[in-house]
C-alpha positions, 0 to 999 in steps of 0.5 A: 500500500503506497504511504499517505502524502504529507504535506501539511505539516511544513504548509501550516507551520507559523513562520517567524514571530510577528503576530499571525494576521488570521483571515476567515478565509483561511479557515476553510482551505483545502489545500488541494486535497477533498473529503473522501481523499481525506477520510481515507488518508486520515484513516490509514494514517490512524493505524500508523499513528498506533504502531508509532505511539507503540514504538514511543512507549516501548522506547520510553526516551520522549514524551509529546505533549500536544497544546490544542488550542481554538475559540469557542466551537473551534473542535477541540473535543471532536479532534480528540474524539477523531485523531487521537482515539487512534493512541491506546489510552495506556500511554495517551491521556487527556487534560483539559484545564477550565478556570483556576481553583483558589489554590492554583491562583495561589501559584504560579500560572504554570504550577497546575501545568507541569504537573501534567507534562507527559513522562517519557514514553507517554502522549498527554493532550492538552485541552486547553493550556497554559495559553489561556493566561495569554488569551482569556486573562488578556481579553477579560483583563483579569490581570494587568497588562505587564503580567500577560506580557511577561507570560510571552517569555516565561512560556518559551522558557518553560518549553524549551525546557521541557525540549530539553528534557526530551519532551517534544510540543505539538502546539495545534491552533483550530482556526475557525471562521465566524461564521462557522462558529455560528453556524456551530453555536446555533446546531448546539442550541437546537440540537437536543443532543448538543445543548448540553455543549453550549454555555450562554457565556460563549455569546459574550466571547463571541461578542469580543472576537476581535479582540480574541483574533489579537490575541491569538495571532499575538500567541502564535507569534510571540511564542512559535519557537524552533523548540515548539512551534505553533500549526495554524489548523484549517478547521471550518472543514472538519475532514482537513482539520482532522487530516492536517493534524493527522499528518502533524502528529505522524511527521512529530513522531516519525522524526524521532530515532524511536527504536524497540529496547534491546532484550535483558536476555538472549533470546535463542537461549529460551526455551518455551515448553 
């Protein structure tokens, strides 16, 4: 079987450090590829994803923790549910972070982050991140402006350390456009079956899109680094959405020099009988 083309990766990576100008437009490109050639490449790269996160546990030497970031309605929860399901749970978890509790304000903003950074050999997703106390706390001004700003540099630091521990970032942004988004909020207003999704407080949010699209395009520059770039997901379309990060997750984990441990013992020496 020939293997799935990837191109997206080196497409949707973020350029430099200059704020990420983010156009509706962009939110609903193809790039050349349509949906059943999608679904079918998405697919097979599914059982390659398995045999390489396989691969990861077994050589326990990285750890690759994966930052989804989106505005509300932007997919976080259907990519999980549709890429990652590939990785078997016994070294692949989730982790979504809502707002700070009373003793995690009593730390700093990366205390409650660290702690869940994958060991090595292991995959964690992030649903949301750290990046939230550059995007809400700015949009809302929860904190003063000089406090968001140093949070730039202090999150570079703190994944490059995790690179140099052998921890690799995979940093997803879901780009969505309004009126995808509001076709998303009204299917969950109507749709008994989703209107358990839907939080009134994300008309608010949506009220302040502007002032979100400054943010994260200041959140994709300012923190796209060598060590842990930013990949802006197309994602009105979700079969692209779902083949982008696809082929981002396969390209993270092929580059890596995985290989299966030598045994602790001969194997021509053994005997089962």
């Amino acid at each position: 079987m020939a293997r799935v083309r990837i191109d997206l990766p080196d497409r949707l990576r973020v350029r430099g450090r200059g704020r990420v100008e983010l156009q509706d437009a962009a939110a609903g490109r193809t790039h050349g590829w349509d949906e059943e050639r999608a679904l079918e490449a998405t697919a097979r790269l599914a059982v390659e994803l398995e045999e390489l996160q396989y691969k990861l546990f077994a050589d326990g030497r990285y750890g690759i923790l994966v930052v989804l970031q989106a505005i509300d309605g932007g997919g976080k929860d259907s990519t999980i549910r549709h890429v990652f399901s590939a990785f078997n749970p016994q070294g692949c978890a989730v982790r979504a972070f809502k707002a700070p509790s009373a003793e995690e304000l009593r730390h700093d903003f990366l205390w409650r982050i660290h702690q869940h950074v994958p060991p090595r050999g292991e995959l964690v997703v992030f649903n949301r991140s750290h990046y939230e106390d550059v995007l809400v706390v700015r949009v809302d001004g929860l904190v003063p402006e000089r406090v968001w700003r140093a949070r730039y540099r202090q999150i570079n630091d703190f994944e490059r350390m995790l690179g140099e521990n052998d921890i690799r970032v995979v940093k997803l942004f879901l780009h969505i456009s309004k009126g995808e988004q509001r076709r998303r909020f009204e299917e969950r207003i109507h749709d008994p079956r989703k209107q358990w999704k839907f939080d009134p407080q994300d008309l608010r949010k949506r009220a302040q899109w502007p002032a979100y699209r400054r943010a994260f395009g200041d959140m994709l520059g300012r923190c796209n680094t060598r060590h842990a770039p930013w990949y802006v997901v197309p994602s009105d379309h979700k079969w692209v959405r779902d083949l982008a990060v696809a082929q981002i997750m396969h390209a993270t984990l092929s580059s890596l020099p995985l290989r299966f441990p030598s045994p602790r013992f001969n194997p021509r020496s053994m005997r089962v009988r």
